[in-house]
C-alpha positions in Angstrom: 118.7 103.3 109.6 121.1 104.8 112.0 122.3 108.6 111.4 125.8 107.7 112.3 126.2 107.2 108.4 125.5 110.7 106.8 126.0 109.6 103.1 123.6 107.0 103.7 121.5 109.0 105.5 121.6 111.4 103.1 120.9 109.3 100.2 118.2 107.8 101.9 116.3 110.8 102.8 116.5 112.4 99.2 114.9 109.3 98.1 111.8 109.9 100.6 112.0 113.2 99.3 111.9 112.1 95.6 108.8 110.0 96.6 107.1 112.4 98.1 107.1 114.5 94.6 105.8 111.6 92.9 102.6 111.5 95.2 102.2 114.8 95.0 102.3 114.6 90.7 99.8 111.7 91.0 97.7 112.3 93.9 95.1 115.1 92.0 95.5 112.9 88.6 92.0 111.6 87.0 91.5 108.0 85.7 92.0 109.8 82.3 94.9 111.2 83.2 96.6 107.9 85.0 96.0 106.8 81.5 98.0 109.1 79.6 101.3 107.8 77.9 104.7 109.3 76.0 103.7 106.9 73.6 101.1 104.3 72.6 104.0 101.6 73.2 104.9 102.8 76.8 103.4 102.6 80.0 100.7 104.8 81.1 101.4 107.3 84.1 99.2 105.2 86.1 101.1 101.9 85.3 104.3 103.3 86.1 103.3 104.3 89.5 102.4 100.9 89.9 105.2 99.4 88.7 107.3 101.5 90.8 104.9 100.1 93.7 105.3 96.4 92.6 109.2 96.4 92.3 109.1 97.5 95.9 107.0 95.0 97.0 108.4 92.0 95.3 111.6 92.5 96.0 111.4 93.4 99.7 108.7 90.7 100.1 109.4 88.1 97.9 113.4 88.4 97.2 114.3 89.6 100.5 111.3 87.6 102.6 110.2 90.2 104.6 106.7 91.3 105.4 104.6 93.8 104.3 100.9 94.5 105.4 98.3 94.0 103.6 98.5 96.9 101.0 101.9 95.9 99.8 101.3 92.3 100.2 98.3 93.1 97.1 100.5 95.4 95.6 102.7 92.6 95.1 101.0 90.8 93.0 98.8 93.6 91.4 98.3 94.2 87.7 99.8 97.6 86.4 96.6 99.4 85.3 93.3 100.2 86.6 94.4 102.0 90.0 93.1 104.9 90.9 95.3 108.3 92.5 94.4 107.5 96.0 95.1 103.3 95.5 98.8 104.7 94.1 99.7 107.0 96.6 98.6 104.2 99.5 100.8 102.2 97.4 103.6 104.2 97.6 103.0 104.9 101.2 102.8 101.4 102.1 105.8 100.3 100.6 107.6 103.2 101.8 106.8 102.3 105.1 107.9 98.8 104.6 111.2 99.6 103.2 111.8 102.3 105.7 111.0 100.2 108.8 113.7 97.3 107.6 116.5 100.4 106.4 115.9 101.1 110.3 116.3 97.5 111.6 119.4 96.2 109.6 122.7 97.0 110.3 126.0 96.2 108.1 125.5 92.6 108.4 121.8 92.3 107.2 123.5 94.7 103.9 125.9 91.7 103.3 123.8 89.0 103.5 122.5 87.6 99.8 119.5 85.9 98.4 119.4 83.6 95.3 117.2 85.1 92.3 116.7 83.6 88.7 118.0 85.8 86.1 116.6 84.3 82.8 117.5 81.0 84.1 120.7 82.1 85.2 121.1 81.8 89.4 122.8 84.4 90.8 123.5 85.7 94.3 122.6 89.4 95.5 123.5 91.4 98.5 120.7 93.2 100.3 122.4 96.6 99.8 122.3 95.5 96.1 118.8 94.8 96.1 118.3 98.3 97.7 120.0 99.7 95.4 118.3 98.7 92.2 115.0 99.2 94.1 116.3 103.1 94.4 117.4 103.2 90.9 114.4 101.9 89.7 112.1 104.6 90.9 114.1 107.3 90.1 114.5 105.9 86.9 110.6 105.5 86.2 110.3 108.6 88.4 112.0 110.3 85.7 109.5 108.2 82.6 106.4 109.7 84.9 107.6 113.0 84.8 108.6 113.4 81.2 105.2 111.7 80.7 103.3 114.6 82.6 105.1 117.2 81.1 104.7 116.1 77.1 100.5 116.1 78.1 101.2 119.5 80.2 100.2 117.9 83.6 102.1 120.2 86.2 105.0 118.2 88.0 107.4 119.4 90.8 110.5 116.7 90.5 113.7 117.5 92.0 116.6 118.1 89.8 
């Protein structure tokens, strides 16, 4: 992504920085601890890292078409449980990477262009700075269910905010 934009730029480096707190929260976790939830209901903290992963990955991938490595091509298709710290934060990492390296590449254009997605069986048509954006608005807003999660079973949590 090009600096000339410094709300973009910004925004986009906040969100690294947000990611960064969310490895850090999971990274000394235990399985028993991935396994922890708000409630019986709701995801467990490890399943919410993963679906955090998994968005990333199937929209960049799948929606979008572009390519991920081998990590996010898994994660992609990945169940949400069973992960260990170190799988998650490689997760994160690797999507991050992927995401990063195609922020870098396309230019207003690329942001235009759309992709056709079914929406309970409904077609519709969204721009890649859409996609982006829910793919942002997602993790922060599971960022935020990870962090209440840790903090009800007193797991120590640095989010911004």
């Amino acid at each position: 992504m090009s600096d000339e934009n410094f709300t973009l730029t910004t925004i986009y480096y906040n969100w690294k920085t947000y990611q960064e707190h969310i490895k850090a929260a999971i990274a000394p976790l235990t399985a028993e601890q991935l396994e922890l939830r708000a409630a019986s209901h709701l995801r467990s903290v490890g399943e919410l890292v993963a679906h955090i992963i998994g968005c990333r990955a199937g929209w960049f991938t799948y929606t979008m078409g572009e390519t991920g490595d081998q990590v996010v091509m898994q994660w992609r298709e990945k169940a949400e449980s069973g992960s260990t710290a170190a799988e998650l934060v490689e997760g994160l990492d690797a999507t991050w990477q992927m995401m990063a390296r195609c922020l870098e590449r396309w230019n207003d254009a690329d942001m235009q262009q759309t992709f056709q997605d079914d929406w309970d069986g409904k077609i519709v048509h969204l721009s890649r700075a859409w996609i982006v954006y829910h793919v942002m608005e997602h993790d922060l807003h599971h960022g935020g269910e990870l962090s209440l999660t840790l903090g009800i079973h007193n797991i120590p949590a640095d989010f911004p905010g």
